[in-house]
Every structure is written in structure tokens, then in C-alpha cells.
N, C-alpha and C positions, 0 to 999 in steps of 0.2 A: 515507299514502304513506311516510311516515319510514319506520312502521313494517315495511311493507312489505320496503323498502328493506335494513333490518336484517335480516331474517330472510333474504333473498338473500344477504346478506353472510356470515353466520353459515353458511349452506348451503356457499357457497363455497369457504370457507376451509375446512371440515371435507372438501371434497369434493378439493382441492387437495393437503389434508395426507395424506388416505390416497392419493392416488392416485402421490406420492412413496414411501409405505413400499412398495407392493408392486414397487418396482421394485429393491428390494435384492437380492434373488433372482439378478439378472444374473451371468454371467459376470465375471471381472475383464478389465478393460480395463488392457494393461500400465501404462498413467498412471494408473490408479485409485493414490487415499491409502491407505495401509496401514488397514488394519480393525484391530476390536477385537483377534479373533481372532489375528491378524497380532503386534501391538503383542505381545498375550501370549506368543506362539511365540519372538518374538526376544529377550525379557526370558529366558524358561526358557532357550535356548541361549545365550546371552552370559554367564547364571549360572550355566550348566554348564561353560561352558569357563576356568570360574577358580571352582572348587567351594568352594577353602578362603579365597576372600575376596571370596563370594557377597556378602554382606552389608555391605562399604564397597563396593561398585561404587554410582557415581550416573549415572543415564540424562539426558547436558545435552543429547542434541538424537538423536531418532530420527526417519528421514525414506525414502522411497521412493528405492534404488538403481535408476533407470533404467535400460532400455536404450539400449545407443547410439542415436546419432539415423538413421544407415543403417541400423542393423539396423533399428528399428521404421518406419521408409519403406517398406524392403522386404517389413516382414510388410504392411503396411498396404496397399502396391499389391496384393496377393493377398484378397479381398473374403473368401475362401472358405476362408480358412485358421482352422484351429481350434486350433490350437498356437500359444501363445504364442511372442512370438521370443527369449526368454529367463525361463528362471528366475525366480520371484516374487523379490528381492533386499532389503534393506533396509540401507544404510548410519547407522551407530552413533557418536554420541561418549560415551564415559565420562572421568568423571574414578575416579584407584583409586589407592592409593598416592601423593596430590599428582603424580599427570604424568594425560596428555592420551592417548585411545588412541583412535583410526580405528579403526571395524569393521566388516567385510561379513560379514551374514548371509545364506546361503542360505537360503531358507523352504521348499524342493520336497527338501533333502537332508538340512533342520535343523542344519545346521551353519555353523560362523565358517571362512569362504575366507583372512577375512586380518585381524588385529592387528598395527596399527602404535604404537608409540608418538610420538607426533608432539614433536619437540621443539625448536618455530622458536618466534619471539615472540607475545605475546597470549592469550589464552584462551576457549572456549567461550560458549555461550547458559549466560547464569543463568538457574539454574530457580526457581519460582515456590516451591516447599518451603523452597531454602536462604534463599531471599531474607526469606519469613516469618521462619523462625529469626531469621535476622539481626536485622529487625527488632524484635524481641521480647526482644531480649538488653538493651538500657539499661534497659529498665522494673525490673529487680532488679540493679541495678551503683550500686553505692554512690556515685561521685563523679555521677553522673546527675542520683539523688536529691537531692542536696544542693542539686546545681543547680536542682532545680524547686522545690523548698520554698525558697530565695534569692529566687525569683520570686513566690511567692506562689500556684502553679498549684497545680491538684489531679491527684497522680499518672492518677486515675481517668478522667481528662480529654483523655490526652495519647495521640497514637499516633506511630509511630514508618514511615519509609518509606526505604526503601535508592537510591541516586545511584551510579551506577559513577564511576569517580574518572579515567579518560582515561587518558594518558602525556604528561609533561613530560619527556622527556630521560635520564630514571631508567634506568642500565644494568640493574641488575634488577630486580622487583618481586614481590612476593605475589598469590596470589589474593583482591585487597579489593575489601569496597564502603564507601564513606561513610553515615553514619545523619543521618539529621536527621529533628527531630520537630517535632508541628503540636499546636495546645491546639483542642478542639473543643465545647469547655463556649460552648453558646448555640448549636451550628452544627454542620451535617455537612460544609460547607466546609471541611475541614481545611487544602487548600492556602490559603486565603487570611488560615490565624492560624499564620503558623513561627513557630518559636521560635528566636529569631537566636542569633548568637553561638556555640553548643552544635555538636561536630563529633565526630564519634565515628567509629572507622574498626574493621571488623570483619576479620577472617583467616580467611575464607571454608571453606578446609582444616579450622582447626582450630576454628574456629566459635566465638570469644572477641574480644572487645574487646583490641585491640594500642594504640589511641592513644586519649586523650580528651581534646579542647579544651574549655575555657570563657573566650571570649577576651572577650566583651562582653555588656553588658545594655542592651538597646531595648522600649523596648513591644512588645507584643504586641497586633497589631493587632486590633480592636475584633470584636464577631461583627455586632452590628449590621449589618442590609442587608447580608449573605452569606449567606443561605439561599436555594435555589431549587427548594428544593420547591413544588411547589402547594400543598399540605396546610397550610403555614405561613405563603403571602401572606396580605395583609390587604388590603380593599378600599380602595380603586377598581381595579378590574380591566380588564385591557384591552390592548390596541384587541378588541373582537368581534368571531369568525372564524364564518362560516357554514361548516358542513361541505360537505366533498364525495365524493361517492361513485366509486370506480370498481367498474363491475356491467359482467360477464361471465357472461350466461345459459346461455352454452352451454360454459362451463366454458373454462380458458386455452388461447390460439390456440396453445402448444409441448407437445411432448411429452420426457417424460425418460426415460432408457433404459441404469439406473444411472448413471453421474456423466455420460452424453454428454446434449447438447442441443440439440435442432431447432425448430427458431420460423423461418414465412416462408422464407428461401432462405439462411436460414442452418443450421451443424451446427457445435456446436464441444465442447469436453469442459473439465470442472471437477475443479478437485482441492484440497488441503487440506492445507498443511504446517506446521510448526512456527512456521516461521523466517519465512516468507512471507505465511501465511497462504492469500488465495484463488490458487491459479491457472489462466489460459486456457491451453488449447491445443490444438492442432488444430484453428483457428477456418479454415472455406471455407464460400463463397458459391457458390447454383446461378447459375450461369450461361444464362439462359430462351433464350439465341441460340445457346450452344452445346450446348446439352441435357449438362450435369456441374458439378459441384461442383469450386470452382478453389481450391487452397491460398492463403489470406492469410498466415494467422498460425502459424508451428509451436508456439510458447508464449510466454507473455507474465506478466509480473509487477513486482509493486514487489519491489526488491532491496536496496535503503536508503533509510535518513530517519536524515538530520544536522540535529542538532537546537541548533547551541552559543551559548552564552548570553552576554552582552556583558558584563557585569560581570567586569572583573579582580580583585577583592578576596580575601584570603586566599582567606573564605568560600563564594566564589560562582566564581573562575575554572576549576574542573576541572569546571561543569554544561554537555559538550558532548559530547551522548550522539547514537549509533548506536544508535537504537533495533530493528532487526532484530535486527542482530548481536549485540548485549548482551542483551536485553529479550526477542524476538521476537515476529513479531506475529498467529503463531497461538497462541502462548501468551496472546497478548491481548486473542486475540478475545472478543468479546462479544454472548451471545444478544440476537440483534434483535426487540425489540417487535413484535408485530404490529398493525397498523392504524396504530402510531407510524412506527417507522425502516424501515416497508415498507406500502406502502396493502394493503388488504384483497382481494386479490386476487393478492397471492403465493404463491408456493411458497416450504418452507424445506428447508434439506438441513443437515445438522449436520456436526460437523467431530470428529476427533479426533487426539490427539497422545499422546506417552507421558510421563508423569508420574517425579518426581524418582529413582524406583521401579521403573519401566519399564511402570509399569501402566497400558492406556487411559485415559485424562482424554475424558468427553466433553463438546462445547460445543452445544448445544441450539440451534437455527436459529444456526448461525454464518455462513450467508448464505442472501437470500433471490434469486428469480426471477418477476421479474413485468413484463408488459405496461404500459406506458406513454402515454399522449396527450397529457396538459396543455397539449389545445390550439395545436400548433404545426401548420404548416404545413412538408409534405415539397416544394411545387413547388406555382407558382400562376403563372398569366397572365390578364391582363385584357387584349382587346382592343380598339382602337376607332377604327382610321384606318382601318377598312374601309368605306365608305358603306355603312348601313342594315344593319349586325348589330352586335352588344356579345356578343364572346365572351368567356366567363369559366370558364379549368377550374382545377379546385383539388381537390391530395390532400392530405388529413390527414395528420400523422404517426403514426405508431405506433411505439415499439423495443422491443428487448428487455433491461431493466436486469438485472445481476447485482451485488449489493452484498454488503458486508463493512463490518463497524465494529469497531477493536482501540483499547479503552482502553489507552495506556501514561502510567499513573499517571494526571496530571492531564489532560491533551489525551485528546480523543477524533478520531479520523479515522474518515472514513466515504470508504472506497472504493467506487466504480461502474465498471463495464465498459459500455457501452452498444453496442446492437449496433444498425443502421439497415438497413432495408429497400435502400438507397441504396449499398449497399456501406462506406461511411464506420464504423468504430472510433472511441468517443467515451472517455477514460478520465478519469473525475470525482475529485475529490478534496476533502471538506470537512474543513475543518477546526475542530474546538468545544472545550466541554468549560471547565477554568481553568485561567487564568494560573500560573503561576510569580511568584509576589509576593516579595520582600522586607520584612522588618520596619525602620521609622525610626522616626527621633524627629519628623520632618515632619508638620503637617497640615493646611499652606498652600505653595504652591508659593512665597510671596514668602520664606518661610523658608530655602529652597533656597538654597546658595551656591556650589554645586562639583557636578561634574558624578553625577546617582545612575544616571549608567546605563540609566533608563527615565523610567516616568509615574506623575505622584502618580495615584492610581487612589481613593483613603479617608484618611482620616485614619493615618497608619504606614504605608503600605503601595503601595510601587513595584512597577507591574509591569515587569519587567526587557526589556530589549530584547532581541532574538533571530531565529534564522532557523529557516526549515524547508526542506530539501533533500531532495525523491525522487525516487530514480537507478530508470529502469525499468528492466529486461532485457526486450526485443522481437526475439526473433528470430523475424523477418520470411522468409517463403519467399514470397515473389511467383511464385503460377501454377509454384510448381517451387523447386527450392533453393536454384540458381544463382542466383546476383544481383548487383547492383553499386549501387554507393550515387553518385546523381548531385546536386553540385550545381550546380542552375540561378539563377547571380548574376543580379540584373534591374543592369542597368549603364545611364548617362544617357549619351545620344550628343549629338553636337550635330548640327543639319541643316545639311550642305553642298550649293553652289553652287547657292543660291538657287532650292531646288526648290518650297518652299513657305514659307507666311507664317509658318511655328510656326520656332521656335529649337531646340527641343530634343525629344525623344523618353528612351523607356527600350525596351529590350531585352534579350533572356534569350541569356546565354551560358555554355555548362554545360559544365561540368568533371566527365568522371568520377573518384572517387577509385581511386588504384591500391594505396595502402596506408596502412596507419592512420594514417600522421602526415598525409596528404591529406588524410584524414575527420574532424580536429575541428573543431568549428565552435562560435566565440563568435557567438550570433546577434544580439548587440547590435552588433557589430563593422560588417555594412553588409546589407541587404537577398539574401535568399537563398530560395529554396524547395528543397527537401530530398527528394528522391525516391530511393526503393528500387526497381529497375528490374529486368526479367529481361530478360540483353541477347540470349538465346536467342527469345525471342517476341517479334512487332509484332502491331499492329492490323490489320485491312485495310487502312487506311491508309498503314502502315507505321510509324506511333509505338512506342517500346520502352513492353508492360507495366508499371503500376509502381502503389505505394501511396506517399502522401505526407505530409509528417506537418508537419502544423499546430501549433506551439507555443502552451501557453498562458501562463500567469506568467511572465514572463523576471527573474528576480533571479539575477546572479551574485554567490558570494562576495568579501568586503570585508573579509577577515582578510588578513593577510601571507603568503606560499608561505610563510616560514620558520616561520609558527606551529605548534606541535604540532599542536593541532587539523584547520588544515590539510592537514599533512602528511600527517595518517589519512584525512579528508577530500579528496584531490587529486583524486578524480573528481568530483568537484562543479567542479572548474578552467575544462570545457567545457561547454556544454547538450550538446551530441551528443559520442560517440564509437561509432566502426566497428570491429568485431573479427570475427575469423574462427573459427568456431564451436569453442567446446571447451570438452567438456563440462564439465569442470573447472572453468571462471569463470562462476560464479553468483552470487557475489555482489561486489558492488562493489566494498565494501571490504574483501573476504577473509573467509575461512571463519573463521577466531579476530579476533574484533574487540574483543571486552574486551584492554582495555589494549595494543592492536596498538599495531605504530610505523610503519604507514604503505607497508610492504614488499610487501602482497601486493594492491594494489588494478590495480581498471583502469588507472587509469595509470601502474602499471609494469609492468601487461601490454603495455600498448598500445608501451610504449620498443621493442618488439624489431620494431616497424613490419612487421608481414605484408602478406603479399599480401592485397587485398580484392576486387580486379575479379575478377566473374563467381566469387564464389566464394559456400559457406555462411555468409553473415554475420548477424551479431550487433548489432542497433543499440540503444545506451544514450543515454537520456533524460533528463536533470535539469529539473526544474521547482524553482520557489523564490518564497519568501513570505521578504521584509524583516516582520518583524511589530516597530511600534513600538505597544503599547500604549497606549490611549485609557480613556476612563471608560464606552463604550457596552459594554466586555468585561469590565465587572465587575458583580454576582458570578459571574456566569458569558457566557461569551463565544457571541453569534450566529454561528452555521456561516460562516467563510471560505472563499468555493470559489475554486476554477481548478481546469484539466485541458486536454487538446490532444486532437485527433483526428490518429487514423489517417483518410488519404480517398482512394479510388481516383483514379487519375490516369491516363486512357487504360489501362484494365485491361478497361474495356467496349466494344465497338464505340460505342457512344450512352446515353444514360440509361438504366440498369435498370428505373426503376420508371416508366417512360413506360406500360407497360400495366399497372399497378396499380389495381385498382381500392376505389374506395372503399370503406370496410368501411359494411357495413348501418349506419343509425343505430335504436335501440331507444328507442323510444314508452311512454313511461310515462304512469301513468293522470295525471291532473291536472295531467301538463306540458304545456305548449304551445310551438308554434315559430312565430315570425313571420317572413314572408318577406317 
């Protein structure tokens, strides 16, 4: 049977993966990711139109210049249209000469529409090339050396990782990143043996060592019990997992149709960027009562992750990284294991970006698409105050997961999209991978006298306290584009004039917002449900359309408004904000987030308070993890999830999947079912 079993699987997956490649052939879909071919086009034309300093140009972020969002509505309502509604485009940033340059490339004329030099505060995506260099620069810098042989380390031992350095206050600053280095002799845990004290700050531009600290010497915390490798455990092994299969004999219930996707009553479209990594869009549900597919979702993504770390100390107060904006997290992605980071019955689609050079980088399954059960239940009823029947109906669930996993640095995050037969958007979020440790001289907490900021985790070795902050962009089109953001307060009444025996009730009294300062909402502040509404459409009933969004992790920031951090950080200030679509705010905390001051985020978009009611809006999401380290996350940390749903709210006449029927169940040989 195993065997069996296996050889299904192996068919599967082979039959899954080709049946992905031959759909490359398609037409571009104007959201389609730039292709290899593309990537190349825009490298030769951006190198052509500056011929005599081809060669310092550096590519920090090449991505898909959209069309407006009317114009592509407008192609889109015409089924039959074969002309794209604008020009293949691709927007450019270079760095050339130390300054910052905006560039639109036409790809249908081959030529740059427009070079700006951009000259406001902050800087670009570090790319992955300079970051290397950088890296690679102490291992031959004399005061380095000295330092590690002071130690006792073996040069050969030791690698080296780049930290962007924030903004404290500094009128002007360089293009830096901060070095610090990890000893890896006995371990490929490198994050959990720093090497304290040692700070080194690179000149990004001119690619040299400008500052070198050696302010203190602490152990170096032990390799012992930091490996996690399998290869390397030693017995006793455990707890023992029985595997499990998921087998699809008749090959996956979706079909792909270059980057767009149909599964069930769903159709939505994928894509692939630098900075973002996956993104949704153009997510509609068939609608079985009114025979058409209804706009949910125009596009959807994570747009930041604030990452800042609690420790003030010299050494450690600038670790409060924007990891899109700085880092980014298609640069991060990372091929998914099959059968591992995706069960055996996915499809994979790969991703690419453009490289420090302008030349395609590709990432090999950088997300996968696969069908789901694990045994949950979509809707179930037991009956039995009926005299003499016991009615019992129950449908399975089934969805459609699309996932992403971007290592930045030490943390791994594993993004989900989940799509539900039910109409309901599910967006997952794990979080793994390791700690951010510090080296002590501690290796008993009774030793402890003063506050270290975290958790003794080993012997030397705190894990530092810290947050994690990701700000969606969901812009929602409910059934149409129009929309309005309602909240419905649940507010306690008291029962007057002795109508009945109860004191008190709740009721829902709902405020539309009319403009941005209406729409933020602390939702630790008092009890609310959050609807997206199209005040153009009712039910039959007559209830407004709408989707509604279920929060998951609630942690608000615990820094000061005045902090730096903060201040870069200030859309993290609400869980929700409302804005009126434009195209331009994409990302949270501004398109140049290395070393920003906080000047171009959503909430000093949101200061000029627009109009919101019944219009194209834009709703921004924060979720947030307080992470205080414990001793279960060392040497490496069990996945931390949360996420929220999107969920229909009077969007349907009555339950969608009320005529759903159960999927076949499939009879293997030597199984049995008892009933």
C-alpha cells in the first residue's frame, strides 16, 4: 500500500509540474510579472540611454509598471478584447553617480518615457550583490583581524551579515549598512554564536569600511545544542509522526491559464515582485444564484514588516528593520521543498526579479498551489427534536492554498492566501526560522541583575525581545469598485421599562466612514465588526453587499510616537486605515524606506483626510506578534502563526455552498471505513 501510495505521488507531482510548464505559452495578462525576456529588454534600454556609464548603473528594484486601475476595469469588462489596455511598461530604480533615478520603460517602443532623479529622504531595496560585497569586506581589514585573533576565533570560521542601520535624527546620512559577524565552528546556526561587541559600518556607494568599533568582549556563545539539522541529531528521536498522504487520482481540481487561477467558483490572478513578493489579484467568486463571477478582491498583498528590537544599547538599538522596503521580500524568496513546505500534490510556478546587473534572477518554485482538507468541516447540522429521525448533513472542507516562504536573514515567514468554497479569504502567516540572540556573560538567570532586554535562552545567550508588524494593502472592490467602509459598533443597551426580566442586551449601530480620519480603527479600543460594503447594491432583502474582515493577532505598538522607529513605523499606530485608491501608495511606509524619516508613509497620506464614502478604496491591515522569547525557540523556533479572514457578509442571497456536494471519497486497497 505505502508503496503504492508513493508511486501516485511521484506520478502526481510529475504530472502537476508539467502541466504548469505548458501554460507559459499564454498571452501576457497585463498583471502578468515581468519575464526573463522582459527583465533583459529593460536592462539593454536603461543601458542604452546612459551608454557612457553603462557599467556603474545598479538595478535596486525592477518591477511591473501597471496600468491604471480604470483603464484595466475597462479592458477587462470587454471579454473579447485582444489589445492590451496599455503598453507592456516596467518601472526602474538605479542607483548611478550616488543619487536615486525613477524610470519608466516602454517595452512595445524600447525606450525610457521618463528619468527622474529622485532627491527626497531615504534610499532604495538593497540588492543582494552589494549586500554580499559588504559582507565580505572585514574578513581582510586589518583592525577586524586583530580583533578575532584577541578572541581566540578562527578567521575560517567566521561569516559576516549586513543590519540596515534606521534613522535617529541625523540631518544627513550615507548610503550604510552595519556588519556584524557570527563564529560557526561546531554549527551552521550562525545566528545563535554573534560575536558581540564588533561593529563595522560600510559606504555602500563607495564600498569601504568608514567606521570600525570594538567596544567589548563577552563569550561567545557555545555551538553545543544549535544545530538543526537532522543529519546531526543524536538519539532519542522524537515524538513519532505517521505520514500522511494527500492523493488526487484524477489529477488537481484547478486549472492554470498562465499566472490566472480557477479552482471551484473561484478565478483569481498571481504575480511576482521584488519588493512584495506574491501577489493576489483580480480574486471573483461564481455566484450559482446569479449565474457570474462577482469582483471581491482587485489586489492584495503584504506591503510591510516592522521588525524593531527592544534592546537600546549602543550595539543593538538601530536593529528595527523594514524588511520589504530595505531587504525585500522577493528578493527573499525562497524555493519551496516539495512534499516539505508544500504536500505532495502541488503545483509550483517560480518567480523572478532583476538582479544587481539588471539580469533575470530566477527563484525555482517560489510559491506553490495546492488543494487542501486536513479534515475540517465546511458546515454540519445534527438533528434530533424531531420525533423519530436523526438528521445529520455534513460537507467537508476543501480550499485552495497559495503559499510563499522569504527568508530575511534569520526569521523565515511563510505566507498563505487561502481561498474557501464559502466565499471567505483566509491570509496565514507563520512565522520560524531563528532568533536574534545576543552574546552575555550569563548562564543562569540568578545571575541576571539589570534588565537584558530578553530571555536567557543557553548559556551567553539572550534572545532579545521584539515585534513583528504586517501592514496589508487590500484593495477590496465589493461586487464593483464603489464602496464604503462601515463600522458596525456592538454597543450595551440597558432594558427599559420593565419589559422583560434580562437588564441588558447588545446591539449593532453602524457608522459609515466618510473620510480617512472616520476610518481608523484601534480595535483593542471597544468591540466593532469592520465591513466593506457596495452602497450601490442590496440583497433581496435589501442589506448593503459587503466583505468583512475578521482580525487575527491584535498587538499594537509599545514604542513612543516620538521614537524614530516609530515615526518610520506610524502606520503600524492603527490595525485599519481607509484610503482612496492611488496608484502611487503601495507601500506603507514609502517607496525609499532605507534610512527614511517617516515622511512618506500611510499616515501622512491618510493627514489630507479624503473623501471615502462610495468611493475606490484601499483598506490597510496591521497584524502584530509581541514575541518575548522563551527556551521552546531555541535552536530554532516552532512556526508562530496568526492571520485574519476576509468573509462575505450579505454578499450572497443565503449560503453558497448549501448545494455543494461532497467530493467522492477514494477506497484504497487495505483501508477500511467503519461506520
Amino acid at each position: 500500500m505505502a508503496s503504492l501510495l508513493q508511486q501516485l505521488g511521484l506520478y502526481l507531482f510529475f504530472f502537476v509540474s508539467l502541466s504548469l510548464v505548458s501554460s507559459d505559452s499564454h498571452h501576457h495578462h497585463p498583471l502578468d510579472s515581468l519575464t526573463p525576456s522582459e527583465f533583459q529588454q529593460v536592462q539593454a534600454i536603461v543601458k542604452g540611454s546612459n551608454p557612457d556609464s553603462s557599467h556603474n548603473i545598479t538595478f535596486q528594484y525592477v518591477g511591473l509598471d501597471e496600468p491604471e486601475k480604470p483603464t484595466l476595469l475597462s479592458w477587462l469588462s470587454n471579454p473579447n478584447s485582444t489589445t492590451p489596455p496599455q503598453p507592456r511598461r516596467a518601472f526602474v530604480i538605479t542607483r548611478l553617480h550616488g543619487q536615486t533615478h525613477e524610470i519608466i520603460v516602454d517595452l512595445s517602443s524600447q525606450s525610457v518615457i521618463s528619468d527622474k532623479v529622485y532627491t527626497g529622504q531615504g534610499y532604495p531595496l538593497l540588492t543582494i550583490e552589494e549586500q554580499v560585497a559588504a559582507s565580505e569586506l572585514p574578513l581582510t581589514y586589518p583592525p577586524f583581524l586583530a580583533s578575532i585573533k584577541r578572541r581566540k576565533l578562527k578567521l575560517s570560521d567566521v561569516v559576516c551579515s549586513t543590519f540596515s542601520v534606521g534613522w535617529f535624527g541625523e540631518e544627513k546620512s550615507r548610503r550604510i549598512l552595519k556588519i556584524l559577524c557570527f563564529y560557526t565552528d561546531g554549527t551552521v546556526n550562525l545566528y545563535m554564536r554573534p560575536i558581540e561587541g564588533v561593529s563595522i559600518v560600510v559606504d555602500l556607494d563607495e564600498m569601504k569600511i568608514i567606521e570600525y568599533h570594538d567596544r567589548s568582549t563577552v563569550p561567545v556563545p557555545e555551538a553545543e545544542g544549535t544545530e538543526y539539522r537532522l543529519s546531526k541529531q543524536k538519539p532519542p528521536f522524537g515524538p513519532h509522526l505517521h505520514g500522511v498522504s494527500a492523493m488526487q487520482p484524477n489529477g488537481p481540481g484547478f486549472k492554470i491559464s498562465g499566472h490566472n487561477i480557477r479552482w471551484a467558483n473561484w478565478d483569481f490572478h498571481v504575480s511576482f515582485d521584488a519588493r512584495a513578493g506574491l501577489i493576489i489579484s483580480l480574486a471573483s467568486i461564481y455566484d450559482l444564484e446569479k449565474h457570474k463571477f462577482r469582483r471581491v478582491l482587485y489586489k492584495g498583498y503584504l506591503s510591510e514588516l516592522f521588525v524593531p528590537y527592544m534592546d537600546p544599547t549602543e550595539d543593538w538599538y538601530y536593529k528595527t528593520f523594514f524588511d520589504l522596503g530595505e531587504f525585500g521580500f522577493g528578493f527573499c524568496t525562497v524555493p519551496l521543498q516539495p512534499s516539505a513546505d508544500c504536500p505532495s500534490n502541488a503545483v509550483f510556478m517560480d518567480g523572478y526579479y532583476a538582479g544587481q546587473d539588471g539580469k533575470p534572477v530566477k527563484v525555482s518554485n517560489a510559491f506553490c498551489i495546492f488543494e487542501q482538507e486536513a479534515g475540517r468541516i465546511m458546515w454540519r447540522h445534527t438533528e434530533l427534536a424531531i420525533p423519530g429521525e436523526n438528521i445529520r448533513e455534513v460537507r467537508p472542507e476543501i480550499s485552495l492554498v497559495v503559499r510563499m516562504v522569504a527568508t530575511v536573514g534569520n526569521y523565515d515567514y511563510v505566507l498563505d492566501w487561502e481561498f474557501k468554497p464559502s466565499g471567505s479569504i483566509k491570509v496565514g502567516v507563520g512565522l520560524t526560522g531563528i532568533l536574534e540572540v545576543k552574546g552575555v556573560s550569563y548562564t543562569h538567570t540568578s545571575q541576571i541583575k539589570e534588565d537584558v532586554y530578553g530571555t536567557l535562552l543557553a548559556h551567553n545567550t539572550i534572545g532579545v525581545n521584539h515585534d513583528h508588524f504586517l501592514t496589508y494593502h487590500l484593495d477590496l472592490d465589493v461586487d464593483g469598485y464603489a464602496n464604503s467602509f462601515v463600522k458596525a459598533n456592538l454597543e450595551t443597551k440597558r432594558v427599559k421599562d420593565n419589559i422583560s426580566p434580562r437588564k441588558s442586551y447588545w446591539t449593532v449601530v453602524s457608522e459609515t466612514a466618510k473620510t480617512e480620519s472616520d476610518a481608523k480603527v484601534q480595535l483593542r479600543s471597544k468591540p466593532v465588526e469592520l465591513i466593506v460594503v457596495n452602497p450601490n447594491k442590496k440583497t433581496k432583502l435589501g442589506n448593503y453587499v459587503g466583505y468583512r474582515l475578521i482580525p487575527g493577532s491584535l498587538s499594537s505598538p509599545l514604542l513612543s510616537d516620538d521614537d524614530y522607529p516609530q515615526i518610520r513605523g506610524a502606520f503600524t499606530k492603527y490595525d485599519v486605515w481607509v484610503t482612496p485608491y492611488n496608484k502611487s501608495e503601495k507601500w506603507a511606509g514609502g517607496l525609499y524606506m532605507d534610512q527614511s524619516r517617516g515622511d512618506d508613509t500611510l499616515a501622512i497620506w491618510s493627514q489630507r483626510n479624503r473623501e471615502i464614502e462610495n468611493k475606490d478604496i484601499v483598506l490597510w491591515y496591521t497584524m502584530g506578534f509581541h514575541h518575548v522569547p522563551c527556551q521552546e525557540d531555541f535552536p530554532v523556533m516552532p512556526i508562530l502563526s496568526g492571520g485574519f479572514e476576509l468573509r462575505p457578509t450579505n454578499f450572497f442571497d443565503r449560503n453558497p455552498v448549501l448545494k455543494t456536494k461532497p467530493p467522492r471519497q477514494e477506497q484504497w486497497s487495505n483501508c477500511t471505513t467503519k461506520s
